[in-house]
C-alpha positions as CSV (number, residue, x, y, z in Angstrom):
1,X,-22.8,-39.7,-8.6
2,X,-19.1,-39.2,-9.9
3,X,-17.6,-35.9,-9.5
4,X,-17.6,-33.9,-13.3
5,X,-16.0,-31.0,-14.1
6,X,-18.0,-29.0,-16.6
7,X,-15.4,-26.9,-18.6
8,X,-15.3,-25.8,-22.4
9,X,-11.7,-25.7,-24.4
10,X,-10.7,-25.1,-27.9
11,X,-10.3,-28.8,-29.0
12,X,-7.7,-27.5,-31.6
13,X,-5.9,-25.3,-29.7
14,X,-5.8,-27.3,-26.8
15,X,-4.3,-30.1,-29.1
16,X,-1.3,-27.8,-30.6
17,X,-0.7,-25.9,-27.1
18,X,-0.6,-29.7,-25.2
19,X,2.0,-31.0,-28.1
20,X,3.8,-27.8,-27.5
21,X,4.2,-27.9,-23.6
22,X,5.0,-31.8,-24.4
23,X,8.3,-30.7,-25.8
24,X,9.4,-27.6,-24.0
25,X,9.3,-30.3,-21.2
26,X,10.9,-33.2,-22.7
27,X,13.7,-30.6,-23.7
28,X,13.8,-29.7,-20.4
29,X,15.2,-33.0,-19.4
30,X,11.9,-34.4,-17.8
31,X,10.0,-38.1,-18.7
32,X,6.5,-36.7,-19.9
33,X,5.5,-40.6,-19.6
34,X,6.1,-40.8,-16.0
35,X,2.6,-40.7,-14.1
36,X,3.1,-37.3,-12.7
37,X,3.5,-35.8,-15.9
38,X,1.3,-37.8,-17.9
39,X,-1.5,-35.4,-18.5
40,X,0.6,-32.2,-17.3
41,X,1.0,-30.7,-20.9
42,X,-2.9,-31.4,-21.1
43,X,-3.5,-29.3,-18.2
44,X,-1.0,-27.0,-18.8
45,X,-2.7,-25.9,-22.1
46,X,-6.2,-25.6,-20.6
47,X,-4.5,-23.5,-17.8
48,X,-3.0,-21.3,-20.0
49,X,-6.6,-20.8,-22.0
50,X,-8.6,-19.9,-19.1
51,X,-5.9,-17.6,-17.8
52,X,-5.9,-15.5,-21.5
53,X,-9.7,-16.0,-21.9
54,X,-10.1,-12.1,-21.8
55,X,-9.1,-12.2,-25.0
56,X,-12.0,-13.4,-25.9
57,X,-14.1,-10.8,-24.1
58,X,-15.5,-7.3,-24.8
59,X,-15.3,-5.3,-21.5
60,X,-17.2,-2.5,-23.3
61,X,-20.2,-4.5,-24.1
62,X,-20.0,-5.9,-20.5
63,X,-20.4,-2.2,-19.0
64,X,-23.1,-1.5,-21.7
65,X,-24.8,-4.0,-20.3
66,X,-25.6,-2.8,-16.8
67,X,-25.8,1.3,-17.4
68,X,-28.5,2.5,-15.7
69,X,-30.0,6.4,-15.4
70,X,-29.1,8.0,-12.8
71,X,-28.3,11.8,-11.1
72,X,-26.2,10.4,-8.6
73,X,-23.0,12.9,-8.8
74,X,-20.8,11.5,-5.8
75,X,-17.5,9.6,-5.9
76,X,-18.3,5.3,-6.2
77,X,-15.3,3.5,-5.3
78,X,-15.2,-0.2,-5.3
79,X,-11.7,-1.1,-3.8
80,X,-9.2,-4.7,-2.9
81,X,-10.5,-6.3,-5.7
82,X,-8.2,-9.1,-6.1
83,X,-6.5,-9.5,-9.4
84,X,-4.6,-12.3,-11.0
85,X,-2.3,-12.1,-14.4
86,X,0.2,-13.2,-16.3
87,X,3.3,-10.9,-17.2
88,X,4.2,-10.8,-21.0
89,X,7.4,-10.8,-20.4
90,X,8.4,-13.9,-18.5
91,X,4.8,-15.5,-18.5
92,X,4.9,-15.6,-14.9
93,X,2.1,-14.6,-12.6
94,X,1.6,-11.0,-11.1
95,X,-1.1,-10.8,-8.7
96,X,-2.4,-8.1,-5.8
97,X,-5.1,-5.8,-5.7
98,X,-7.2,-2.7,-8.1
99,X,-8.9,0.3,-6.6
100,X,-11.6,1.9,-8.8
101,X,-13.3,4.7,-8.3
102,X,-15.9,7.3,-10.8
103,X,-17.9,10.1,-10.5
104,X,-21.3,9.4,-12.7
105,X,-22.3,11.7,-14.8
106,X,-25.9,10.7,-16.2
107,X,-25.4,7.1,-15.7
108,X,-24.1,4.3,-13.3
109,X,-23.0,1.4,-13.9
110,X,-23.7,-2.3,-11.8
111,X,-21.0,-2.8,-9.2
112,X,-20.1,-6.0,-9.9
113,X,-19.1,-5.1,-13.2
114,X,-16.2,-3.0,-12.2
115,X,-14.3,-6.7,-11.1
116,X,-15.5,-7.8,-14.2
117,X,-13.8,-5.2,-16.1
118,X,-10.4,-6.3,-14.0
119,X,-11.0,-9.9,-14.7
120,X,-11.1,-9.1,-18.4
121,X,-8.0,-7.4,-18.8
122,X,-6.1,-9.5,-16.1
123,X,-6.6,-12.8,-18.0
124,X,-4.7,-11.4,-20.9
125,X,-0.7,-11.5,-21.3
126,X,0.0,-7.8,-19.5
127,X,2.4,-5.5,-17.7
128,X,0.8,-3.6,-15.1
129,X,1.1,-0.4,-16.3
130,X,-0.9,-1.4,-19.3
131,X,-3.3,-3.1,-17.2
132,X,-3.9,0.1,-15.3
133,X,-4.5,2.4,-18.8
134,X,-6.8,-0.6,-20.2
135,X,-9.2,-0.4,-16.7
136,X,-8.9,3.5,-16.8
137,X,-9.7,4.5,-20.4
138,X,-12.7,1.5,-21.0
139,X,-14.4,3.1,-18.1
140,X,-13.8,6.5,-18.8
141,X,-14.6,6.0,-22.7
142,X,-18.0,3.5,-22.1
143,X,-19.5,5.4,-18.7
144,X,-18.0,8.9,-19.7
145,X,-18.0,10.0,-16.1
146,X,-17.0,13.3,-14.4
147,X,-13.9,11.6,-13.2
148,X,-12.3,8.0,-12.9
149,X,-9.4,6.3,-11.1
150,X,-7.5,3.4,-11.0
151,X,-4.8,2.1,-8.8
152,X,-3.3,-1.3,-8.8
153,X,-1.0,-2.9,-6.2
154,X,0.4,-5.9,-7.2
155,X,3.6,-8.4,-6.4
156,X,5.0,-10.1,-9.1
157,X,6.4,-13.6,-9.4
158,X,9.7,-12.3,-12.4
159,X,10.6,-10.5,-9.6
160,X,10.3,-12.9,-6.7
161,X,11.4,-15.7,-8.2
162,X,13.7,-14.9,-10.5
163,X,16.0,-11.9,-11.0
164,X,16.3,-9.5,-7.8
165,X,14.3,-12.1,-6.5
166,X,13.1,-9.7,-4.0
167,X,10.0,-11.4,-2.2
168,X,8.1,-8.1,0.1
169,X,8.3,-5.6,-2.9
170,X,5.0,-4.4,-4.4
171,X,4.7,-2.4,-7.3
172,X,1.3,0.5,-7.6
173,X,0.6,2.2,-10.8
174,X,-2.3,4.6,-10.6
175,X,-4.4,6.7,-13.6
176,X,-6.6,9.6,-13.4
177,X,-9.3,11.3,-15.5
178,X,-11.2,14.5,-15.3
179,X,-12.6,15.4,-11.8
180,X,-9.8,12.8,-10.7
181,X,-7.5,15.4,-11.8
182,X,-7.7,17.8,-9.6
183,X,-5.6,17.3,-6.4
184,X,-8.8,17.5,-3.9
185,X,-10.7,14.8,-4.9
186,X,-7.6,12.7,-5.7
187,X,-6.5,13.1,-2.2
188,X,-10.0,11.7,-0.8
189,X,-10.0,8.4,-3.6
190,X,-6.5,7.8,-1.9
191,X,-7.5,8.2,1.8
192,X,-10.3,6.1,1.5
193,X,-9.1,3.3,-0.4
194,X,-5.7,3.7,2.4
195,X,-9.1,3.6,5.1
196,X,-10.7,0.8,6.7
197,X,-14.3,2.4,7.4
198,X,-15.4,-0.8,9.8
């Protein structure tokens, strides 16, 4: 049976976006009828879809959807989640890590949901720092824990590529809320998510 790759596009957009990346790289000074290139603006357009597809999404109504009861009052961290974006300002990828952490208050939420959250705001046009408040407030506004935080590590391709063009550097924004607050139970979210525990 022939391989098929089961994906879902905007016919119109996908249309205007290909005849767009069509020209940007004929003016560029490339053949788009040379075989390489042939279905390049194609893909390009579906590329650029899936990676602003959380555009599209509600990450309020995702959380809503796995709340569950519960008096558990201790810190939940889920940390290294990998991220991937695109920076607003050069539409160039920035990519690296978030580090989540809450303190329930009533309610917690499914683990997996905390990526999801990521995922949702990563696959819109960002800058970290933005990226970081998004993650913070939608958990802290939807769960309304004792205390969240967020940190994000991340590298990003403006800089490595282009500009200073400095390849090692990582930039790490962080927010805190309530209990988070408070230098104590800062101080542990950062040693363990600085920890391996294995």
């Amino acid at each position: 049976m022939p391989y098929k790759k089961l994906e879902e596009y905007n016919i119109e957009v996908t249309k205007e976006v290909k005849d767009r990346y069509k020209t940007i790289i004929e003016e560029l000074g490339e053949d788009t009828t040379r075989e390489g290139l042939l279905k390049t603006p194609e893909r390009a357009a579906k590329a650029m879809q899936f990676l602003t597809q959380g555009y599209e999404m509600d990450p309020a109504a995702i959380l809503k959807g796995a709340m569950f009861a519960e008096d558990y009052d201790d810190m939940v961290i889920v940390k290294d989640i990998e991220l991937y974006s695109l920076c607003e300002h050069h539409i160039l990828p920035f990519f690296g890590k978030a580090h989540i952490a809450y303190i329930p208050n009533g309610h917690i939420v499914g683990l997996s949901k905390l990526p999801r959250i990521v995922d949702v705001f990563s696959r819109r046009l960002q800058v970290q720092e933005r990226l970081t408040h998004d993650i913070l407030e939608c958990i802290n506004n939807t769960l309304k824990p004792k205390g969240v935080a967020v940190v994000i590590e991340a590298s990003h391709m403006c800089m490595m590529m282009r500009g200073v063009q400095k390849q090692n550097s990582v930039t790490t924004t962080s927010g805190f809320r309530g209990a988070f607050e408070k230098i104590e139970t800062r101080t542990e979210f950062l040693k363990l998510i600085s920890s391996s525990l294995s």
